[in-house]
C-alpha positions in Angstrom: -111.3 55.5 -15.4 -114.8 54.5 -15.0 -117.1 53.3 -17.3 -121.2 53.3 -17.3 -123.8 51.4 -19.1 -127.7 51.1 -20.1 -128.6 47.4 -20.3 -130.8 46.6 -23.2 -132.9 43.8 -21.3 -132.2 40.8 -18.8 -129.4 39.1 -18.5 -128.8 36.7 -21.4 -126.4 34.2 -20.0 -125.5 32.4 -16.8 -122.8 34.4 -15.7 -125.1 37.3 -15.7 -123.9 39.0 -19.0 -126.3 42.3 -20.4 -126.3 43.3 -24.0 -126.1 47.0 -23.7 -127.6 49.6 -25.7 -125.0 52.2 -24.7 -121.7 52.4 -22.5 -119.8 55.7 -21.6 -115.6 55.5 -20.2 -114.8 58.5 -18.1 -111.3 58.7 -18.5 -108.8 61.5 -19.8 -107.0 61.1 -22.8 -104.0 59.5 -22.4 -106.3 56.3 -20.9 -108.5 56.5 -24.0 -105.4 56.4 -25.9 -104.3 53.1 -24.5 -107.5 51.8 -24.6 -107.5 51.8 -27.9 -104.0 51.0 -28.9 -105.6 47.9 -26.9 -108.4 47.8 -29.2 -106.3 47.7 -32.3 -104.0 45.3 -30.8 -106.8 42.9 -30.3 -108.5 43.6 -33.9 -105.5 42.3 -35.4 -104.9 39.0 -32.9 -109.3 38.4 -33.7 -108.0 38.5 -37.6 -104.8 37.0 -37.6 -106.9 34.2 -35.2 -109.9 34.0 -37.0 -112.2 31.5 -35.5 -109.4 30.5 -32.9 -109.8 34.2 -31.5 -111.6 33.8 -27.7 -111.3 36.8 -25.6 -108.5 39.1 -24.2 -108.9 40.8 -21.0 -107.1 44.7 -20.9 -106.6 44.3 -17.6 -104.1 40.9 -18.5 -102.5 43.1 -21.7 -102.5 46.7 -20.2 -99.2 46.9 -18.0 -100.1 50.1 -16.7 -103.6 49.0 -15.8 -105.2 50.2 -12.3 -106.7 47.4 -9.9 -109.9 49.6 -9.0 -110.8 50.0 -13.0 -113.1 48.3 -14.4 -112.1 45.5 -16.8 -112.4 46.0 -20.8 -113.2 42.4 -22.6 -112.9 42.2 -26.5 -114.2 38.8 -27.3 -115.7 37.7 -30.7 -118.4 39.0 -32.4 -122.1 37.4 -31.7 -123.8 36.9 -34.6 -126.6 35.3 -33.7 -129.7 37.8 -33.1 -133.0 37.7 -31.1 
């Protein structure tokens, strides 16, 4: 899998972070599967969580994940707009 990005602007925190205006995963179906049986996963932990609800890392909850893919983070939602 590998996954590509256009950054909106600058980075908008310290640790480098770009909000993105589009990203694109390269993968074949069975990863896209698993990335979202990921992504449903961590819906329901960010609901049954609510505000408690930080961030889950795929690469710490995929067993199957590969060391040279890059990492998917579901964190929150930002609701605070520039």
């Amino acid at each position: 899998m590998r996954a590509f990005a256009y950054p909106k602007g600058g980075q908008i925190n310290e640790h480098g972070l770009l909000e993105l205006v589009e990203f694109s995963v390269s993968a074949n179906p069975e990863t896209i599967r698993v990335l979202a049986k990921f992504m449903l996963a961590a819906a329901d932990k960010m609901e049954s969580m609510g505000n408690r609800f930080g961030h889950l890392h795929a690469q710490d909850e995929i067993e199957s994940w590969k060391d040279h893919w890059p990492d998917l983070v579901i964190c929150g939602e930002v609701t605070n707009e520039s």
